[in-house]
C-alpha positions as CSV (number, residue, x, y, z in Angstrom):
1,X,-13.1,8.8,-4.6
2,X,-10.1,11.3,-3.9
3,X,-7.0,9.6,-5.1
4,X,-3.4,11.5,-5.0
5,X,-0.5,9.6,-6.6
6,X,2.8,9.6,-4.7
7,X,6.2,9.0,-6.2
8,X,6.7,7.1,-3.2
9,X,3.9,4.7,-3.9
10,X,5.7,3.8,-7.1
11,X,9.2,3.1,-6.5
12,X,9.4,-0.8,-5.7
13,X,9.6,-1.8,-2.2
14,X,12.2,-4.6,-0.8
15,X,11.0,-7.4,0.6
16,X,11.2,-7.4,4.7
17,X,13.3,-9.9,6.1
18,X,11.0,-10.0,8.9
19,X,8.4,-11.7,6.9
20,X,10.8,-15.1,7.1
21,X,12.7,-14.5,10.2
22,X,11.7,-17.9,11.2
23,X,12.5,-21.8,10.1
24,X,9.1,-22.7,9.6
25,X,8.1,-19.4,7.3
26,X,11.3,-20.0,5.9
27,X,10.6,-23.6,4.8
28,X,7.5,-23.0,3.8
29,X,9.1,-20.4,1.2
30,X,11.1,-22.9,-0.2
31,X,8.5,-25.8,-0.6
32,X,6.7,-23.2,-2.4
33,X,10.1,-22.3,-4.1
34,X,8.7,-18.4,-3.7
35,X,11.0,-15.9,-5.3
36,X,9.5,-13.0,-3.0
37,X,11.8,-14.7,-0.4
38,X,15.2,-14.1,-2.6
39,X,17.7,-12.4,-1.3
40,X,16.0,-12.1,2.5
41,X,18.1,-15.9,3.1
42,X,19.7,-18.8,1.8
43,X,19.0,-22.8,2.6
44,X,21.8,-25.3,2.3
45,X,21.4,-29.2,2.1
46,X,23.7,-31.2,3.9
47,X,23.1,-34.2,1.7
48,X,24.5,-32.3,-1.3
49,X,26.8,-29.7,0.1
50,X,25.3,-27.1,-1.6
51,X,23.6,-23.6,-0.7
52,X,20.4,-22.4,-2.8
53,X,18.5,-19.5,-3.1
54,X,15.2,-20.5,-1.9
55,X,13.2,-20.7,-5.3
56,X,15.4,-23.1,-6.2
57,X,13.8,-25.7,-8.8
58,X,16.3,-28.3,-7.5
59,X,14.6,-31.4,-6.4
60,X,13.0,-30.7,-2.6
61,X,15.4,-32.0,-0.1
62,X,14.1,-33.6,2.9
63,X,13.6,-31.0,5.8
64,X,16.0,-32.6,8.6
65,X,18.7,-32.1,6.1
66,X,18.1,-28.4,5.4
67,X,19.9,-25.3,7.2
68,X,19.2,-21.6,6.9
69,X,21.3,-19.0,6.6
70,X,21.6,-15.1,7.0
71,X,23.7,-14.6,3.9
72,X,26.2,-16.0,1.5
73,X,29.0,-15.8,3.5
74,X,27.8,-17.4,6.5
75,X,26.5,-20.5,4.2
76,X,30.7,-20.3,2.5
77,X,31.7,-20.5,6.0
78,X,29.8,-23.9,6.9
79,X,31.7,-25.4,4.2
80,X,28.4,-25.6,1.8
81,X,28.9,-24.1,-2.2
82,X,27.2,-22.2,-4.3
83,X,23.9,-24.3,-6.3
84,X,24.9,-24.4,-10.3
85,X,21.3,-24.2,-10.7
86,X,20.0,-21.1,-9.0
87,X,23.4,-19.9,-8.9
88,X,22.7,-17.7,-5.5
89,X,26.5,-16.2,-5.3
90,X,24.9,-14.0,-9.0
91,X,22.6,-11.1,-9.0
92,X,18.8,-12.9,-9.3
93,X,16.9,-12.1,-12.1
94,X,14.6,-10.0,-10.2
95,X,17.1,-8.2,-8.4
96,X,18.2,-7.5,-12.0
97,X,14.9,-5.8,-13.0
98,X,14.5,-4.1,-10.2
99,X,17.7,-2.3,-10.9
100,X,16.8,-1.6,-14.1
101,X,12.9,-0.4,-13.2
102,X,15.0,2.1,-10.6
103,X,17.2,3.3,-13.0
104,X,14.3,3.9,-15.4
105,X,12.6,5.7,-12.4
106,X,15.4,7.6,-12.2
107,X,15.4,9.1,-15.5
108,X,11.5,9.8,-15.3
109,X,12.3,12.1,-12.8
110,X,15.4,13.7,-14.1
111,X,13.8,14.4,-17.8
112,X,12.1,17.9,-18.0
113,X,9.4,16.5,-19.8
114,X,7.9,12.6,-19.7
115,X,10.3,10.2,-21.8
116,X,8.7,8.3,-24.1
117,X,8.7,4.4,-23.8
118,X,11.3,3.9,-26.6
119,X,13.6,6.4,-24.8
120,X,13.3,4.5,-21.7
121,X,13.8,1.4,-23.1
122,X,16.7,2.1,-25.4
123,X,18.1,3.5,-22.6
124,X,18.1,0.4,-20.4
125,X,18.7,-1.7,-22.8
126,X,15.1,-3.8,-23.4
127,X,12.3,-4.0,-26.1
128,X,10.1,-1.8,-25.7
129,X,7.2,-4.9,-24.8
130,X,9.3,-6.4,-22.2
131,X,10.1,-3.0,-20.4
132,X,7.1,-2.1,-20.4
133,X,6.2,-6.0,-19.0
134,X,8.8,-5.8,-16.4
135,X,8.3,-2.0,-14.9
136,X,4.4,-2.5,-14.4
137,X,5.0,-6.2,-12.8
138,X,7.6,-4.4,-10.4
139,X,5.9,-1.2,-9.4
140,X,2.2,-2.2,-10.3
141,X,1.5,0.6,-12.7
142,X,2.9,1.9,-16.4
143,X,6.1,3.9,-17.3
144,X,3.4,6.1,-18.3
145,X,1.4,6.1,-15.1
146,X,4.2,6.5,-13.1
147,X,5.6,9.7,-14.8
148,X,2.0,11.2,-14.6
149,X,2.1,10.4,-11.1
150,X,5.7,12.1,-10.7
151,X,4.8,15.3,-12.7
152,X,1.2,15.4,-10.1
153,X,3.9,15.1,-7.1
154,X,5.9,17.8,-8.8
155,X,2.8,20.2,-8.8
156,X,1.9,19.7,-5.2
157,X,5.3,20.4,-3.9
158,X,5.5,23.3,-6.3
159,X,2.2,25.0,-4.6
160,X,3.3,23.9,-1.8
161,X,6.5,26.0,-1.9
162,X,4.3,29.1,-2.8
163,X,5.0,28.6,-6.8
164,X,1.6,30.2,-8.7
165,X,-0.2,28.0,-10.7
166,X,1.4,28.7,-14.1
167,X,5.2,28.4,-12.6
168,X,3.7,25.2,-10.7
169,X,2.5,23.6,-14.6
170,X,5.8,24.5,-16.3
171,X,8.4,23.5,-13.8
172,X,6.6,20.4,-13.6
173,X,7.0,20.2,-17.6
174,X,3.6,20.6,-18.7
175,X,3.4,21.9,-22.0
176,X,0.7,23.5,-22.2
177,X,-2.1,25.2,-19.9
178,X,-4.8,23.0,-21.8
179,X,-3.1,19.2,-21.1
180,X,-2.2,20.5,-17.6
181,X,-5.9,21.9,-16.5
182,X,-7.5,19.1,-18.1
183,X,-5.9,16.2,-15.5
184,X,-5.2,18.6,-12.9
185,X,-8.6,17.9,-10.6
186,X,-7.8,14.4,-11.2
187,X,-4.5,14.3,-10.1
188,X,-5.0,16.9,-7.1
189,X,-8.1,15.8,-5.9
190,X,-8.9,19.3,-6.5
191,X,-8.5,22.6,-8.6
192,X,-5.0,24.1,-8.7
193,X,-6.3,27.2,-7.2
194,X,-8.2,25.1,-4.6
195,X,-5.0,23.2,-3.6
196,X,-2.8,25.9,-3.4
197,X,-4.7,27.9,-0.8
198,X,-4.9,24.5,1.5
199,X,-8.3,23.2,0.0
200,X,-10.4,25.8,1.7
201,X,-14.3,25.2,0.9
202,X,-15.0,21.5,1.9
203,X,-18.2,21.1,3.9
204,X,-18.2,18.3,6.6
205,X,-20.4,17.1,8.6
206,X,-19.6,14.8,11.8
207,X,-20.9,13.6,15.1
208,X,-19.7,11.4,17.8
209,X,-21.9,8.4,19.0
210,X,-21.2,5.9,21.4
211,X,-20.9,2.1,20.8
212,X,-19.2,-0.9,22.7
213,X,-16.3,-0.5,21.4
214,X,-16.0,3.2,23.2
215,X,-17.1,6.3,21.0
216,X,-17.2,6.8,17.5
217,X,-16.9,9.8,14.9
218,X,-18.2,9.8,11.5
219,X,-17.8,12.4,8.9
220,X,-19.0,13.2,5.6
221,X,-18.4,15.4,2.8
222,X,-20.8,15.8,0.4
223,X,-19.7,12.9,-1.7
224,X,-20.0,10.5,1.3
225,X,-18.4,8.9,4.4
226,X,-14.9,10.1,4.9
227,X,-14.0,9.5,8.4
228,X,-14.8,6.7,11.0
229,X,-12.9,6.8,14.2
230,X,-12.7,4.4,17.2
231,X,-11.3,6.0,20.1
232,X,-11.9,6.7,24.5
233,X,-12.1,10.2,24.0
234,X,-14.7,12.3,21.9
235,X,-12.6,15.3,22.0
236,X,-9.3,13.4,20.9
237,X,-11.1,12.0,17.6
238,X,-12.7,15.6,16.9
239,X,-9.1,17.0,17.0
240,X,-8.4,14.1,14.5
241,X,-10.5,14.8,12.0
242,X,-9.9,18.8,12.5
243,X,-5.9,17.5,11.9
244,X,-6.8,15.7,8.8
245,X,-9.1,18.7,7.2
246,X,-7.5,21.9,8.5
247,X,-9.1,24.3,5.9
248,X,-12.7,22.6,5.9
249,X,-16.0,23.4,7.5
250,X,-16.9,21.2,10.3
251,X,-20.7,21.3,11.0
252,X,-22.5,19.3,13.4
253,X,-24.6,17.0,12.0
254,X,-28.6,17.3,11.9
255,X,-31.6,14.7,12.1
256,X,-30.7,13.2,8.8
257,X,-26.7,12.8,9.5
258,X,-27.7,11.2,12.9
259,X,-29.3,8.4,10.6
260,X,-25.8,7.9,9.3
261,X,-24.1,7.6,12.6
262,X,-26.9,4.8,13.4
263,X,-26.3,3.2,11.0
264,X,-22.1,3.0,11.4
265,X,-23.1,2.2,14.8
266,X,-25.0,-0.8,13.7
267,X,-22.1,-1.7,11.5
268,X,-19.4,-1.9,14.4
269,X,-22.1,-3.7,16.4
270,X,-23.1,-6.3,13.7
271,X,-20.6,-6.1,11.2
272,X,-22.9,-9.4,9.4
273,X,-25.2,-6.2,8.4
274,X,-22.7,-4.5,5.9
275,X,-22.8,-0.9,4.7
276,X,-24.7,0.8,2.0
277,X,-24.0,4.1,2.7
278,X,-21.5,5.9,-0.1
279,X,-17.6,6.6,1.0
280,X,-15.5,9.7,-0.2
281,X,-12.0,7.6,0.2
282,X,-9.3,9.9,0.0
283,X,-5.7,8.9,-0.3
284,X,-2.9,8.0,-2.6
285,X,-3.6,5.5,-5.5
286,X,-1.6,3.6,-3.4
287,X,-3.4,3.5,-0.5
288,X,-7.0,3.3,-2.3
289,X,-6.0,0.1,-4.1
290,X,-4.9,-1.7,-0.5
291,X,-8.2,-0.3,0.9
292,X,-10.0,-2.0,-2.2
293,X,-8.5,-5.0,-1.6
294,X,-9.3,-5.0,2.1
295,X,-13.0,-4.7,1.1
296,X,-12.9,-7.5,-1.1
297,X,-11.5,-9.6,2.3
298,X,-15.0,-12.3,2.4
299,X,-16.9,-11.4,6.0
300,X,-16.0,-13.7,8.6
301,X,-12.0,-14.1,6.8
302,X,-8.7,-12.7,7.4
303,X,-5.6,-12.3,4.9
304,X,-2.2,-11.4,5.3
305,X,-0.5,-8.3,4.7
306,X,2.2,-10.2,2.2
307,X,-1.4,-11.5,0.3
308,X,-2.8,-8.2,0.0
309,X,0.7,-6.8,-1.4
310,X,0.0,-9.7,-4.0
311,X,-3.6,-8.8,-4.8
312,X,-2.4,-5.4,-5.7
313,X,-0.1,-7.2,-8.0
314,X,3.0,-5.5,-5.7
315,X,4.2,-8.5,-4.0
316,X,7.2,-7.2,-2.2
317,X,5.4,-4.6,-0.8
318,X,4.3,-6.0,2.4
319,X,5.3,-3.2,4.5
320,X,3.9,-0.5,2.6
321,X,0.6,-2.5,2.7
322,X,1.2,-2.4,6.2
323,X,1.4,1.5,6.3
324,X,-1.8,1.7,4.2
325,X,-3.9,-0.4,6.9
326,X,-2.5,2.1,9.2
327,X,-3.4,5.0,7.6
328,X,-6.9,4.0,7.1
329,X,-9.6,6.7,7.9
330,X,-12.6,4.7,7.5
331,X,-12.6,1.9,10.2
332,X,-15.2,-1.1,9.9
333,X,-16.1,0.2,6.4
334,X,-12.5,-0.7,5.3
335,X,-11.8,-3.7,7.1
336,X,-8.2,-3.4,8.1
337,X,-9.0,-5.5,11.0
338,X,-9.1,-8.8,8.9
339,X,-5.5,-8.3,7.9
340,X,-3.1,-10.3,10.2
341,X,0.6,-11.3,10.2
342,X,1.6,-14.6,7.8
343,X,1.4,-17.0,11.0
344,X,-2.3,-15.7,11.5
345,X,-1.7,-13.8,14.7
346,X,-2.5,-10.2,15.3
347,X,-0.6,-7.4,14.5
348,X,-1.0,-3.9,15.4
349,X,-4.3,-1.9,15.0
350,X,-4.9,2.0,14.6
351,X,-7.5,2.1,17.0
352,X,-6.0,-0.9,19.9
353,X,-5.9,-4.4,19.0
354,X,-8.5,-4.7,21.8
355,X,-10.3,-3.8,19.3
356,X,-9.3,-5.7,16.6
357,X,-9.9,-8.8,18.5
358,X,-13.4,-7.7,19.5
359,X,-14.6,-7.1,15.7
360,X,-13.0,-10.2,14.7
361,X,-14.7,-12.3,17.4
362,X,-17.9,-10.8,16.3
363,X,-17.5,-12.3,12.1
364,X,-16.5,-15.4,14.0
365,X,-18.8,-18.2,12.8
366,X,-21.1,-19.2,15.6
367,X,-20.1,-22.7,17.1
């Protein structure tokens, strides 16, 4: 498993206010008094005259007597005032850490070498437990974590740029050689040297079949799997996977590898048959741990993208999770088809919901 860690994975993610752009997702965030919904609307009750944030832990008004609003203002302009419980005219508590976790990100990046998690905490004004607490439950990982993962991003854009290896490890504020070279695979997916010249090297195998759902190309590396694509046009998905690994050899497969494309054939026909073949799953630590919890989705079920985000422990990260299912290479193998909207109804699919329907049909239970 290749996994690159992306400042961009890291930094928290507001919630989408298209995720309760209706009453009854709306009211259903209230009854569950769900603080993910803060700040994307406000309910008033007309018995009370007040407006509420919707985690409110006021006493549950009776739904024929509860409006939704846009924002504050447009709830002070229907005459209702501010709840002296849930106060929703004051910053919410969550709001509040997330300001604090961005500042703290901010600093990360800014120091020339990784702050330690006294520093940080001193200098937003929290113990050092309950910083610590707070930034993992907003970004999902450690203050710790998430400066390794800045320092790795700082290394790739430095080779990127053309820096040599040794400018690359210092700019990034690595210490010494030693610390640097013995993470660097880890955090680069591969050597320095490797990276810098575009990953030349990497063997691949691949083949294109055919299936109902149109063609389908599988690659492999020598770890396993890396690539299944759904498509109408065998030369479109060979271009694909030629886009995704410019600097690697692309072999046709032989007698053996043919085995493997039966057997992802069988897969997309029957998905009831599962998959024991190995996968090389390459992305950002992000990314992997969506596609870890799309495998973990039971056969014959579907979740939404806002429960995945909460699997991950990154609950107002809907729309990232959104992006990961997008961006997912190995279709079938990670299910990405068994995530759909909140309401249960389809969203959009990498390769055509047409598709998406047809593999969910087939986990469909038998009537």
């Amino acid at each position: 498993m290749t996994v690159a860690t992306s400042k961009a994975d890291l930094i928290p993610t507001p919630q989408p206010a298209t995720l309760f752009s209706d009453d009854k997702s709306r009211w259903q965030a209230v009854v569950q008094r769900d603080r993910t919904a803060d700040g994307t609307f406000f309910y008033s009750v007309k018995t009370t005259g007040v407006y509420c944030r919707p985690h409110c832990s006021a006493r549950l008004a009776n739904r024929e007597n509860v409006a939704f609003h846009e924002s504050r203002e447009q709830a002070r302009r229907a005459d209702f005032r501010p709840c002296k419980r849930c106060r929703p005219d004051d910053a919410s508590l969550l709001d509040r850490q997330r300001a604090v976790v961005t500042r703290a990100c901010r600093l990360i990046e800014e120091a020339e070498t990784p702050p330690s998690l006294a520093g940080l905490s001193a200098a937003v004004e929290m113990s050092p437990h309950h910083f610590h607490r707070v930034f993992k439950a907003i970004t999902g990982v450690t203050p710790k974590a998430y400066a390794a993962g800045h320092r790795a991003q700082r290394v790739r854009d430095e080779l990127a740029d053309g820096a040599s290896v040794t400018e690359a490890m210092y700019n990034a504020g690595f210490n010494s050689n030693g610390r640097f070279y013995a993470t660097s695979t880890e955090q680069l997916g591969m050597t320095p040297s490797a990276f810098r010249a575009g990953g030349p090297g990497t063997d691949i195998r691949f083949a294109v079949g055919e299936c109902s759902l149109d063609s389908v190309l599988v690659a492999a590396s020598d770890k396993g799997l890396c690539a299944i694509l759904l498509g109408d046009d065998p030369d479109a998905l060979t271009r694909d996977l030629q886009d995704r690994f410019p600097e690697a050899n692309l072999a046709g497969g032989d007698e053996a590898f043919d085995r493997w494309v039966a057997q992802v054939v069988g897969l997309v026909e029957d998905p009831a048959i599962g998959l024991t073949l190995p996968l090389d799953i390459r992305g950002t630590s992000f990314q992997v741990r969506v596609w870890e919890a799309l495998r973990e989705i039971p056969f014959g079920s579907t979740a939404s993208y806002a429960e995945i985000a909460k699997r991950i422990g990154r609950p107002t990260a809907t729309r990232a999770v959104a992006q990961a299912c997008g961006a997912n290479p190995l279709a079938v193998a990670i299910p990405c088809h068994r995530v759909v909207r909140s309401d249960e109804s389809l969203s959009g699919y990498r390769w055509g919901v047409e598709r998406k329907t047809e593999l969910l049909r087939r986990e469909r239970p038998a009537s």
